[in-house]
LUMFI-133422 format. One line per 3 residues: number of its first residue (from 1); their letters; for each residue x, y negated, z of N, C-alpha, C. Coordinates in Angstrom, 2 decimals. Layout:
<nodes>
NUM> A> X:Y:Z:X:Y:Z:X:Y:Z; ...;
</nodes>
This chain:
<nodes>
1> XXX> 61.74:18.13:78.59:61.00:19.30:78.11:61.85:20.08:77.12; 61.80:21.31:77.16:62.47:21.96:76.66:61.42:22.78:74.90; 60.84:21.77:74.23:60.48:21.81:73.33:60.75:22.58:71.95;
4> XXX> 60.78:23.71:71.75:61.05:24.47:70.86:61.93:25.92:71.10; 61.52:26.26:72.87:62.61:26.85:73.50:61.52:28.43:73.56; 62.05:29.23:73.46:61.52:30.28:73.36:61.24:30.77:74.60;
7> XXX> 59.96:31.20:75.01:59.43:30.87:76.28:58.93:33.04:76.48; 58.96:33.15:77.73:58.60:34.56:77.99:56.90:34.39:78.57; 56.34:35.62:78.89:55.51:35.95:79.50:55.11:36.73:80.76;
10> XXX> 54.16:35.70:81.04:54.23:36.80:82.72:52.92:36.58:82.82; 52.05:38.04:83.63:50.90:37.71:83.96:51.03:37.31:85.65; 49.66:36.63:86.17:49.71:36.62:87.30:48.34:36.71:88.02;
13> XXX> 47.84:36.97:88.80:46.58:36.08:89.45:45.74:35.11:89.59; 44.61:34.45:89.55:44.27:33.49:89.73:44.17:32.86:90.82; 44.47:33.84:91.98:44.86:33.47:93.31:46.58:32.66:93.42;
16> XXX> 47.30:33.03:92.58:48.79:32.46:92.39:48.90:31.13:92.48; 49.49:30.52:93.62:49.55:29.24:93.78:50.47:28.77:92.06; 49.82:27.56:91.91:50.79:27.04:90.65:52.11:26.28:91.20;
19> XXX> 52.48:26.27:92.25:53.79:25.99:92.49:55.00:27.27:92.36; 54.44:28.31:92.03:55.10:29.53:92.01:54.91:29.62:90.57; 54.72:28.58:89.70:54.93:29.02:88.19:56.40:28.69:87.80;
22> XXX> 57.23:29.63:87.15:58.63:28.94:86.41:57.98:28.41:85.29; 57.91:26.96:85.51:58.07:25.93:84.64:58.22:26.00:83.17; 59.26:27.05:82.69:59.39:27.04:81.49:58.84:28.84:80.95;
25> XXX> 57.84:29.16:81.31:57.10:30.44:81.04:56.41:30.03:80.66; 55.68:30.78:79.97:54.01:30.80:79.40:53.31:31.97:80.48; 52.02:31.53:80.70:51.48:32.85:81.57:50.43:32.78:81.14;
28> XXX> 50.00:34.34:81.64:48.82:34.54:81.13:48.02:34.85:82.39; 46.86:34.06:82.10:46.29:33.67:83.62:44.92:34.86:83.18; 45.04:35.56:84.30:43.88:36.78:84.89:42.68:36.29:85.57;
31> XXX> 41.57:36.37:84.98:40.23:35.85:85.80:39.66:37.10:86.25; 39.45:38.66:85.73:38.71:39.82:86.03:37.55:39.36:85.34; 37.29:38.45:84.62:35.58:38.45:84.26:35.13:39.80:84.19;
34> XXX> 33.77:40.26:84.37:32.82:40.64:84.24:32.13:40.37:82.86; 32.24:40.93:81.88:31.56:40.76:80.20:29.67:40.47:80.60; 29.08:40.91:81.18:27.85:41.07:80.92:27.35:40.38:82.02;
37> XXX> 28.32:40.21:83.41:28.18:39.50:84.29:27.74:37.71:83.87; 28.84:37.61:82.99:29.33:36.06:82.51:28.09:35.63:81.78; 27.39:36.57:80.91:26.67:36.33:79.72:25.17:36.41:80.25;
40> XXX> 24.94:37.02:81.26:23.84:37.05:82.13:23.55:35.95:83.12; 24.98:35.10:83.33:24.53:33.98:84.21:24.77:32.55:83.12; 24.93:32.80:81.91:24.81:31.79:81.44:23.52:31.75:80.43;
43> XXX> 22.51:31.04:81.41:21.07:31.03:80.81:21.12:29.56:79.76; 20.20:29.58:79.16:19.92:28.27:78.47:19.96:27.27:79.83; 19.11:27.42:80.55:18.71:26.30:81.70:20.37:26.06:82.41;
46> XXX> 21.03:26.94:82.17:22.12:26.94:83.26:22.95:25.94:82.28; 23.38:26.01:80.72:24.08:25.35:80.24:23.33:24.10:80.26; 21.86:23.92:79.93:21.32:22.32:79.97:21.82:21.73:81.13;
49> XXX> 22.01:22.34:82.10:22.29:21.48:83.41:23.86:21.51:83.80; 24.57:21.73:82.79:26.62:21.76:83.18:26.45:20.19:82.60; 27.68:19.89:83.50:28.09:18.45:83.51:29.55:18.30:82.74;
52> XXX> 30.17:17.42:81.89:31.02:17.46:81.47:32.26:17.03:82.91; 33.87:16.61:82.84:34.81:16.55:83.94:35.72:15.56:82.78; 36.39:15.03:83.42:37.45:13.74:82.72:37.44:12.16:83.18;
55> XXX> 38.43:11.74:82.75:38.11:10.36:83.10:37.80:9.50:82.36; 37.13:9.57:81.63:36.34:8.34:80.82:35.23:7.79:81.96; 34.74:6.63:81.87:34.24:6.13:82.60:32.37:6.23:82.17;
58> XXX> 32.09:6.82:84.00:30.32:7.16:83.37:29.57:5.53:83.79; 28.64:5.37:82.89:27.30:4.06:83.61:27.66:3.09:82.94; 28.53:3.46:81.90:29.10:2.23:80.61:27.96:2.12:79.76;
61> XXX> 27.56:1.12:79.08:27.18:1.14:77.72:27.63:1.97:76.85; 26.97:3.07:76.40:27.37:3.76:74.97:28.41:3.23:74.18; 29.55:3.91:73.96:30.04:3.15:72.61:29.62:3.27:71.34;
64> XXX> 29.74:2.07:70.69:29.33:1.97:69.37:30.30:3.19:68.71; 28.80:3.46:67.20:29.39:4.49:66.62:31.14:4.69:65.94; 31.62:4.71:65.83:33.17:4.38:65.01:32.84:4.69:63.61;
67> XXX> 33.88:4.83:62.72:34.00:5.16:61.38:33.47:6.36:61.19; 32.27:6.64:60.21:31.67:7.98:59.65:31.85:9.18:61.07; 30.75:8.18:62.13:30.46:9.06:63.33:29.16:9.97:62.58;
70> XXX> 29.18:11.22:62.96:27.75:12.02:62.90:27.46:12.59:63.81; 26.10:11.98:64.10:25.41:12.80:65.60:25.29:14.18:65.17; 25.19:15.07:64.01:24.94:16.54:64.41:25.80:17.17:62.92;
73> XXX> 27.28:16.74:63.56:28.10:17.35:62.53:29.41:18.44:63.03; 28.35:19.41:63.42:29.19:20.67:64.37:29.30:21.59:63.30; 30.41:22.61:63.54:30.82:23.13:62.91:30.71:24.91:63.85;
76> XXX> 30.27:26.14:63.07:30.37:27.31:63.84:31.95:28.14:64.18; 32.66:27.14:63.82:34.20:27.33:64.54:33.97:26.87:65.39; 33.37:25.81:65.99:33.85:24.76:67.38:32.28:25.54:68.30;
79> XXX> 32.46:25.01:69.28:31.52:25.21:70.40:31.50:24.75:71.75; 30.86:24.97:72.51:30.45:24.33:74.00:31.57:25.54:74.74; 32.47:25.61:75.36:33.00:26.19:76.57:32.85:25.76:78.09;
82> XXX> 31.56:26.85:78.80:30.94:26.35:79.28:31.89:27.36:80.83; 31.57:26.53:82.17:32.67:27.71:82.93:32.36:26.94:84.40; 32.50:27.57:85.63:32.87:26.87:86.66:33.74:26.30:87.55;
85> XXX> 33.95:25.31:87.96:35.16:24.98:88.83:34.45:24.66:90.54; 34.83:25.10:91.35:34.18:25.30:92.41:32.72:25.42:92.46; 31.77:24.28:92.82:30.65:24.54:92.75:30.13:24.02:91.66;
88> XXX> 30.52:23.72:91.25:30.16:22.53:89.34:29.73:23.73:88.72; 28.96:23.28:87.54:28.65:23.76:86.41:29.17:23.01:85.27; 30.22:23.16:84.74:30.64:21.96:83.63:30.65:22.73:82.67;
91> XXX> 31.27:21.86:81.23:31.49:22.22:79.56:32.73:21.25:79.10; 33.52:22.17:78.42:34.41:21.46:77.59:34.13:21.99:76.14; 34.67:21.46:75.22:34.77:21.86:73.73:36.00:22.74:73.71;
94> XXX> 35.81:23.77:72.67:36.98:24.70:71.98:36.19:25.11:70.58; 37.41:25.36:70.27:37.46:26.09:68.73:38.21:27.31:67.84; 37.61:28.17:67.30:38.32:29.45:67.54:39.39:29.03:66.13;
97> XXX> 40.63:30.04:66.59:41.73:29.58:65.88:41.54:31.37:64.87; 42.41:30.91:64.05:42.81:32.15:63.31:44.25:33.13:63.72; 43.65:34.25:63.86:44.87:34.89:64.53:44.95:36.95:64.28;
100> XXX> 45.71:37.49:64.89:46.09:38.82:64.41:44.47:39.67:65.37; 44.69:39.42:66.36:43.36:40.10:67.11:42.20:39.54:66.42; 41.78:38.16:66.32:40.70:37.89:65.53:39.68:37.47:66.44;
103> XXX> 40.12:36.99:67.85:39.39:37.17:69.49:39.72:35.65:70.02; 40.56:34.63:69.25:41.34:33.65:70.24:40.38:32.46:69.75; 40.47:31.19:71.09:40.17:30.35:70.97:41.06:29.50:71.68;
106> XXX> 40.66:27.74:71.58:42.04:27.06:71.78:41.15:25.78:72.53; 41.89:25.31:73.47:41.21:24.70:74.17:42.09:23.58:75.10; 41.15:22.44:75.48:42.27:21.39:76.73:42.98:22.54:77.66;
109> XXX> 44.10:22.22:77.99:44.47:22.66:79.27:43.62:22.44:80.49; 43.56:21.37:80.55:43.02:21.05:81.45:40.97:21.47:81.99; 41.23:22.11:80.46:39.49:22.65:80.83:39.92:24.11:81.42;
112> XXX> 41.21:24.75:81.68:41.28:26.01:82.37:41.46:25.94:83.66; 42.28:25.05:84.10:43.04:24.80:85.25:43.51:23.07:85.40; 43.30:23.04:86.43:43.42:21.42:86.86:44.54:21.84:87.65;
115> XXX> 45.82:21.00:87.15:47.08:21.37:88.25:47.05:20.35:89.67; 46.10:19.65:89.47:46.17:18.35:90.23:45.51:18.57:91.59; 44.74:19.80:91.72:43.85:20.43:92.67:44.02:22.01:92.78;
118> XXX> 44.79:22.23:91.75:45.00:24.02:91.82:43.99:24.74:91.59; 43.35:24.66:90.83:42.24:25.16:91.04:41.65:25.52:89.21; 41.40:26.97:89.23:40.97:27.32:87.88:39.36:27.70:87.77;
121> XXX> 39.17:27.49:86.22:37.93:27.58:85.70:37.65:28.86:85.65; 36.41:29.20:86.12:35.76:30.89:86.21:34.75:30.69:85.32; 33.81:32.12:85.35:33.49:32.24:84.59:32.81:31.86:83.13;
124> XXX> 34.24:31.62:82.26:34.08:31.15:81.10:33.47:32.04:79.94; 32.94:31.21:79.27:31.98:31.58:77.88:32.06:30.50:77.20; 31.95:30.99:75.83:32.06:30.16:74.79:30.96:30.48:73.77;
127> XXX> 30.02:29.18:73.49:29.16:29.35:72.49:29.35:28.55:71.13; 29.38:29.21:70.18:29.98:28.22:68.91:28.50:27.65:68.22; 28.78:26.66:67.64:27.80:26.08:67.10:26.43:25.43:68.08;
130> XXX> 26.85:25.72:69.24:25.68:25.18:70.46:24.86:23.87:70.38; 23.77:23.84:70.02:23.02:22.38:70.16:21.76:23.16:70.41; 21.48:21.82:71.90:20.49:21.35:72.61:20.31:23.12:72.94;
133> XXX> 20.34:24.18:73.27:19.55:25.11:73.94:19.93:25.90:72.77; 20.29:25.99:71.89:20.48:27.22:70.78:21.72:27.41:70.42; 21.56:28.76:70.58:22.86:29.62:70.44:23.00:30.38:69.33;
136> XXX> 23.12:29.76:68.24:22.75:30.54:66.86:24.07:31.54:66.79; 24.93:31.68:67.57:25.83:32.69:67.11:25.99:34.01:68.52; 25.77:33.75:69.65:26.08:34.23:70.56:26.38:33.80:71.90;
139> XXX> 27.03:33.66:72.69:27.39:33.90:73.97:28.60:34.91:74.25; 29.76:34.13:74.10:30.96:35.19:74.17:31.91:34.65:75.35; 31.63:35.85:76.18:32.89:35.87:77.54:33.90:35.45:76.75;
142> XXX> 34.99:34.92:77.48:36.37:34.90:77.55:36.82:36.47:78.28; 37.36:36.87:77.88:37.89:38.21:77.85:39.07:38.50:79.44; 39.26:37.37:80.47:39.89:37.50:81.76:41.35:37.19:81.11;
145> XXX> 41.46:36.66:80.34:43.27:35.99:80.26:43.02:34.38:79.23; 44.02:33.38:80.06:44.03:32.14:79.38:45.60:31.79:79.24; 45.84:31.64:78.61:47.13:31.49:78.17:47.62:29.62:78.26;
148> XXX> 48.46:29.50:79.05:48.84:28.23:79.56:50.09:28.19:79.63; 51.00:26.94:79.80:52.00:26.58:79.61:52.51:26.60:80.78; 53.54:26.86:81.65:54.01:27.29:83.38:54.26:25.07:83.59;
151> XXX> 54.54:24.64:82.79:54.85:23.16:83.05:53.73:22.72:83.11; 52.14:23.02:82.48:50.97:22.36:82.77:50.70:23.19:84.25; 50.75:24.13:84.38:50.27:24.54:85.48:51.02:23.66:86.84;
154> XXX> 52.07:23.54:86.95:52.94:23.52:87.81:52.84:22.07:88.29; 53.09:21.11:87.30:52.70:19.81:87.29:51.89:18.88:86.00; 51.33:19.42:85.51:50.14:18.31:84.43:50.74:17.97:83.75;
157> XXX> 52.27:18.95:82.96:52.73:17.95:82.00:51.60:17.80:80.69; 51.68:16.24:80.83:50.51:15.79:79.99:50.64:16.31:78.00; 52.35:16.31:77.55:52.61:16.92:77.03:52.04:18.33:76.34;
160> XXX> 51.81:19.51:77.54:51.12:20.36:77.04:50.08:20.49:78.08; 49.42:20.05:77.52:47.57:19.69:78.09:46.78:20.86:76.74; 47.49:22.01:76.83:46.40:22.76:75.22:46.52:24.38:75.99;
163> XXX> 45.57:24.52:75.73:45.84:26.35:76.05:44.56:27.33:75.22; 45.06:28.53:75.55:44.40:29.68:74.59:43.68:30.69:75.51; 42.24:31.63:75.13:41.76:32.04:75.60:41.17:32.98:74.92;
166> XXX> 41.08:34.82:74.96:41.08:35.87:74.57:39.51:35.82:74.58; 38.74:36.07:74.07:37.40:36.71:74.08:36.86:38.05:73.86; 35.82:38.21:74.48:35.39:40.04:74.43:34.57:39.78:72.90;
169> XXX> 34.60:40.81:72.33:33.47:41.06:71.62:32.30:41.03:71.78; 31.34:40.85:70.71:29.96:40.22:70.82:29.34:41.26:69.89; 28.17:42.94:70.26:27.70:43.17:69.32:29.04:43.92:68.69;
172> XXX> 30.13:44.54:69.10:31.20:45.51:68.36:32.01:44.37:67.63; 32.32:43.05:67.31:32.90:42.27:66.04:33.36:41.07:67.00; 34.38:40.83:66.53:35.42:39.86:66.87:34.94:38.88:66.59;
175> XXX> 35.04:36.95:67.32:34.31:36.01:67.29:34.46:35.60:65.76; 36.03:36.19:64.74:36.58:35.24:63.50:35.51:36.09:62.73; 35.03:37.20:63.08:34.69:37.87:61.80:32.78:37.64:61.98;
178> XXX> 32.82:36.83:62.93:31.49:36.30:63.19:30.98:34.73:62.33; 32.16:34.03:63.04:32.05:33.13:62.27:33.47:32.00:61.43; 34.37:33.03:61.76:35.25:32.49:61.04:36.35:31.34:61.98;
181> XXX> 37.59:31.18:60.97:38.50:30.25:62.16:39.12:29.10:61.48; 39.56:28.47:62.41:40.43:27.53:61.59:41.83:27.93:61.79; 42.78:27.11:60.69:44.28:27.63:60.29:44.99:26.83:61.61;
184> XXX> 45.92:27.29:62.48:46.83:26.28:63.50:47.49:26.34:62.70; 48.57:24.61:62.40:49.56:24.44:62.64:50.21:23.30:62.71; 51.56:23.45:62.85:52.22:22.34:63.26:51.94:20.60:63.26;
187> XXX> 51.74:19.78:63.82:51.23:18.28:64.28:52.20:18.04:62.48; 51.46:17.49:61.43:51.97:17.00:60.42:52.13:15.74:60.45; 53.24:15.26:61.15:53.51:13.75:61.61:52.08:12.50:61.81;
190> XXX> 52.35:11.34:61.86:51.32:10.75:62.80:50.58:9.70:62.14; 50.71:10.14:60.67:49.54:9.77:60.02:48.85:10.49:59.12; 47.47:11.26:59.95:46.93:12.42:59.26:45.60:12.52:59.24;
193> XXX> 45.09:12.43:57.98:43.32:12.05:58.43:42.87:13.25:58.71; 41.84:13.42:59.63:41.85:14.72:60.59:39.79:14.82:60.89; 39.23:15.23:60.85:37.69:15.55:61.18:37.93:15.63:62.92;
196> XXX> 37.40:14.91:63.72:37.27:15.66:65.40:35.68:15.95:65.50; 35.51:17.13:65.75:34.50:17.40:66.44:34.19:17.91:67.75; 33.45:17.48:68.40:32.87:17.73:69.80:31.81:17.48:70.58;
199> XXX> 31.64:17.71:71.86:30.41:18.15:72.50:30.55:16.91:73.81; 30.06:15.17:73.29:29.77:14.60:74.68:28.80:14.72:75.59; 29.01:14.15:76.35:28.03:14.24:77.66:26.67:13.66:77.24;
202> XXX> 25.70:14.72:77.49:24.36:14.25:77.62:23.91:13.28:77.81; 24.34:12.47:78.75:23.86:11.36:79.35:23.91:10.08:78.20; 24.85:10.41:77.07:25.07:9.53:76.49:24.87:9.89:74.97;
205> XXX> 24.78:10.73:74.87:24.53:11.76:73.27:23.23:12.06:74.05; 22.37:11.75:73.95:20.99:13.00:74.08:20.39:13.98:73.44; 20.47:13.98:72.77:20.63:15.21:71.32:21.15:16.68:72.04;
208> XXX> 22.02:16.51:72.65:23.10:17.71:73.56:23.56:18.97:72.99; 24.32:18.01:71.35:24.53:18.36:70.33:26.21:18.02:69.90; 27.02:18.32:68.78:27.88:18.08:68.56:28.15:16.69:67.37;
211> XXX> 29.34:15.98:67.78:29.27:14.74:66.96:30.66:15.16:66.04; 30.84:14.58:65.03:32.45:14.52:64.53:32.52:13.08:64.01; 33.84:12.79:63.47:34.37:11.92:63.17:35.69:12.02:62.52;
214> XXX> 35.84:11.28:61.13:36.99:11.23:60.56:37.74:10.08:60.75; 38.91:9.91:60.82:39.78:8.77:60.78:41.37:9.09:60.64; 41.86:8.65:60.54:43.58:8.72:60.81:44.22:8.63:61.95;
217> XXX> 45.08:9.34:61.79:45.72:9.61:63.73:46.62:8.94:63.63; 47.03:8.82:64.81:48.11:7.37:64.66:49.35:7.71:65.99; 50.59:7.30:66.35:51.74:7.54:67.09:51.33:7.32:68.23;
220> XXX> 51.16:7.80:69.05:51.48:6.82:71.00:52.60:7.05:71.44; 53.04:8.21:71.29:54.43:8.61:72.01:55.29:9.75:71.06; 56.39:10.18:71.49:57.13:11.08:71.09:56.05:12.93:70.90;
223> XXX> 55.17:12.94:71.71:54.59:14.18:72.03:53.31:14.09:72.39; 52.59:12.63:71.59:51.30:12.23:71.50:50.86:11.47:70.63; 49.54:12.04:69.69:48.90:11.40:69.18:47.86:10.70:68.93;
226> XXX> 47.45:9.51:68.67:46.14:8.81:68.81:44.73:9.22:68.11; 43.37:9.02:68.39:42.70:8.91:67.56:41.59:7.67:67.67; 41.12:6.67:66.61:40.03:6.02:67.07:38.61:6.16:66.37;
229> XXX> 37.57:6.40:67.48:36.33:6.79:67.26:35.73:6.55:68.08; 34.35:5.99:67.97:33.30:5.69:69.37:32.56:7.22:69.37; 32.15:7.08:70.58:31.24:8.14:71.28:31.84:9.83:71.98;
232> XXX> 33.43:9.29:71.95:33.57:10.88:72.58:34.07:10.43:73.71; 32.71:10.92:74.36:32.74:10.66:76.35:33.03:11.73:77.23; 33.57:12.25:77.87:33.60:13.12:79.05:32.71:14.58:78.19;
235> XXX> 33.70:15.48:78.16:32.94:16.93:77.21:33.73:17.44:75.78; 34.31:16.38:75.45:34.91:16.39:73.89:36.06:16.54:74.23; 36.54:17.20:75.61:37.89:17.53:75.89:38.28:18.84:75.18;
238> XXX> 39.37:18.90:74.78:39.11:20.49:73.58:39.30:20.53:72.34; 38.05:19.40:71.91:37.61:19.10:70.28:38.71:19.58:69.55; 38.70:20.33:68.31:39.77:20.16:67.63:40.20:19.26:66.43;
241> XXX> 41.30:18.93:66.67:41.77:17.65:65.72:41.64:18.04:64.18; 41.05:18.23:62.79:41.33:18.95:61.94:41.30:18.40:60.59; 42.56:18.81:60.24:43.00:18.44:58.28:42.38:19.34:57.39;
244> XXX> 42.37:18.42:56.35:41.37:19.25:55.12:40.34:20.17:55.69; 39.43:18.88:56.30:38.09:19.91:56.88:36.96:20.27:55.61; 36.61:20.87:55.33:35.55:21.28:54.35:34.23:21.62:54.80;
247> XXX> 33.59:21.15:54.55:31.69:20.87:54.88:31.01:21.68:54.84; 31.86:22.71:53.63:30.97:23.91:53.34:31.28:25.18:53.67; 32.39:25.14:54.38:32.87:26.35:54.93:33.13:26.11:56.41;
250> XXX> 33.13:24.97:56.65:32.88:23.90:58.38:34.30:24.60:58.93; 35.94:24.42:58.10:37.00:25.21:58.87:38.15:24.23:58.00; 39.19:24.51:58.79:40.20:23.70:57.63:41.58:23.91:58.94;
253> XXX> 42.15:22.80:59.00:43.94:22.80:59.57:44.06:22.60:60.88; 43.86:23.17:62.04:43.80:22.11:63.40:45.42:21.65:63.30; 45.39:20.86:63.97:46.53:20.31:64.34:47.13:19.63:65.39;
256> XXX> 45.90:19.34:66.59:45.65:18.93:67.64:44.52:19.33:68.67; 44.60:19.14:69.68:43.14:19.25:70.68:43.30:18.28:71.80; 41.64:17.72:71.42:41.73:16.74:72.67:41.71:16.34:74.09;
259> XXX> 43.00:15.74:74.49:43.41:16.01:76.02:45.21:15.18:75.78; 46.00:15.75:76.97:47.15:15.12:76.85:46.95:13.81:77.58; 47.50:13.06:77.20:47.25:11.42:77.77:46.19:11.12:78.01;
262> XXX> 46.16:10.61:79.48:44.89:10.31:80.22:43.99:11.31:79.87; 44.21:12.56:80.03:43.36:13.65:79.77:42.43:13.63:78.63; 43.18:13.16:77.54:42.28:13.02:76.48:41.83:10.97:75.90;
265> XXX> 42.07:10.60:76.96:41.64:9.11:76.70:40.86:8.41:77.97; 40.83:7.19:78.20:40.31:6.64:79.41:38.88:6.12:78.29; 38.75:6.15:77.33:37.43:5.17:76.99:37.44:6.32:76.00;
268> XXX> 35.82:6.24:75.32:35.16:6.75:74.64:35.58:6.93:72.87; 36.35:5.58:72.77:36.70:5.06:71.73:38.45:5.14:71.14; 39.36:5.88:72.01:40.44:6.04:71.87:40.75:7.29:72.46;
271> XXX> 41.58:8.35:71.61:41.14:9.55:72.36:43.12:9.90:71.81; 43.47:10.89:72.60:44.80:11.25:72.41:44.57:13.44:72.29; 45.79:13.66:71.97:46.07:14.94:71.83:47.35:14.85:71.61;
274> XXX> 48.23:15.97:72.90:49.16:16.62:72.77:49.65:17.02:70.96; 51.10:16.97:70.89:51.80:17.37:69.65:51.50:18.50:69.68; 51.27:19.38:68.31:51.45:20.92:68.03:52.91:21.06:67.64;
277> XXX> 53.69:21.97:68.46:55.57:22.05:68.18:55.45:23.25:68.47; 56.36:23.73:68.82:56.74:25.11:68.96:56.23:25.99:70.29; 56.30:24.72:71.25:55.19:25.24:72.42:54.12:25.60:72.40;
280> XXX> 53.16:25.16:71.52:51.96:25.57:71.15:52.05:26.91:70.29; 52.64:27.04:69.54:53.17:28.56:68.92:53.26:29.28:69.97; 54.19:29.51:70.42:54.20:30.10:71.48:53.19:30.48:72.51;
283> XXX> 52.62:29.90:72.91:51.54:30.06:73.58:50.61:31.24:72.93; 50.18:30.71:71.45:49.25:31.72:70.24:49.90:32.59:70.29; 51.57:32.68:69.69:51.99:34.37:69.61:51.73:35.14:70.85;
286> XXX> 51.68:34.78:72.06:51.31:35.44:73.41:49.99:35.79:73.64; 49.03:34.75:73.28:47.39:35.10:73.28:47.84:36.14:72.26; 47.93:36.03:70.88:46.73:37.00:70.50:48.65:38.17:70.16;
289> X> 49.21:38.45:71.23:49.96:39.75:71.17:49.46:41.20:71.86;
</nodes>
C-alpha cells in the first residue's frame, strides 16, 4: 500500500465496473439521488424494518454488556445511515465529521459499496441521533457523491474499509451547523481510550436505539486497530471510534470507524477499525473540496 501517497480524483458512475478503478485514486462515486425522492421513501415504517449486513454471527446469545456499555448513549453527531443494496433495506452507523463545506459524513466502506459483489448502496440518508422511530434532527439525503478509496473498491483492501459522503441540506443549513461535528484526526497510536458509539441490530438491542462504550484500543496489525466491548452486532459498522468524548457537547476526536478486519469484527465483543494515515486525509480533502 502506498500509504501516505498523494492520491488524485476522478469521478465516475455507479454503473462503473470496480475493476476499472486505478487502485491508487480516490473516486468520487455518483449515485444521481433525488433529494426529496430519498426523504420521501424513507418513512419511519421503512427504517423500523432495514436490516443491518456484516459478519457477526445472527441466533447467538446476546453478548454480555462490556465495560461502561450504555443502552441509550447516542450522540447527535452519530446516526443511523440507512440505504439500499439490491432488494434489502439495511442501516449502517456514520458520523458527521468537521469540515470546510460543513455537509460531510464518514462512514464503513463497506456500508457504500461491497467490492466483493460490485455492487453499491442507493438511496442513502442519514439520520443523526435516530432512536426507535424518532428523528429529532431530520432526514438528510446524501447529496449523490461517496468518496472511496480506488483499492477498497477494486479489491476490499481491508486496510481502507472508511469512506466519506456529501449531504444535501436540510431546511437551507448544513448538517454541522445543525448539529455539530466531530474533529478527524490522525489514529494516535494503539493505546487510546476512545467512546464507540453505534446502532446494533434490533434483534438484539430492542430499544432500536444507540449504545456506546468506552475502553482502550489496542494493536492487531500494522493498519489495524482493536476494540473490546459486548453488544456491537451487525449495524455498528461505521460507529465512530472517539477521543476526549464529552457528554455535554456529545463530540470530541474521531480517530477510527468501525470496519476493516473482518469487516469490523466476527463477534459482537471484538470489533476492529482501519488506521487514520494519510489515506483517510485524503479522501476528506476530496469530499469536502
Amino acid at each position: 500500500m502506498l500509504h501516505g501517497a498523494l492520491l488524485s480524483a476522478s469521478l465516475f458512475s455507479l454503473a462503473a465496473p470496480a475493476a476499472a478503478a486505478d487502485t491508487h485514486t480516490v473516486r468520487a462515486v455518483s449515485s444521481d439521488q433525488d433529494a426529496a425522492r430519498v426523504t420521501a421513501y424513507w418513512t419511519v415504517a421503512r427504517m423500523a424494518a432495514a436490516t443491518p449486513e456484516g459478519p457477526r454471527p445472527s441466533g447467538k446469545t446476546p453478548d454480555p454488556a462490556g465495560p461502561s456499555l450504555a443502552a441509550n448513549g447516542g450522540s447527535r453527531v452519530v446516526g443511523a445511515l440507512f440505504y439500499n443494496k439490491g432488494h434489502g433495506i439495511h442501516f449502517c452507523t456514520a458520523s458527521v465529521v468537521h469540515s470546510y463545506t460543513k455537509n460531510i459524513i464518514l462512514t464503513a466502506g463497506h456500508c457504500l459499496y461491497d467490492p466483493h459483489h460490485h455492487t453499491f448502496s442507493t438511496n442513502l440518508a442519514f439520520v443523526p441521533g435516530y432512536n426507535n422511530g424518532s428523528r429529532p434532527y431530520g432526514v438528510w439525503p446524501v447529496h449523490g457523491k461517496g468518496f472511496l478509496d480506488g483499492r477498497w473498491l477494486s479489491h476490499g483492501d481491508i486496510d481502507l474499509d472508511f469512506g466519506f459522503a456529501r449531504l444535501d441540506k436540510v431546511g437551507g443549513r448544513h448538517i454541522e451547523d445543525r448539529v455539530g461535528a466531530n474533529t478527524m484526526r490522525a489514529t494516535q497510536g494503539f493505546h487510546r481510550w476512545v467512546t464507540v458509539i453505534g446502532y446494533p441490530d434490533k434483534k438484539y438491542h430492542h430499544a432500536d436505539g444507540p449504545i456506546s462504550c468506552s475502553n482502550w484500543t489496542f494493536k492487531h496489525s500494522t493498519f489495524q486497530q482493536g476494540f473490546d466491548c459486548g453488544g456491537y452486532y451487525n449495524g455498528t459498522s461505521g460507529s465512530p471510534w472517539v477521543m476526549n468524548y464529552n457528554k455535554h457537547t456529545q463530540k470530541g476526536i474521531v480517530i477510527g470507524t468501525l470496519g476493516g478486519f473482518q469487516q469490523g469484527g466476527a463477534t459482537p465483543s471484538r470489533s476492529y477499525s482501519a488506521v487514520f494515515d494519510s489515506d483517510a486525509f485524503n479522501l476528506l480533502v476530496k469530499a469536502d473540496h
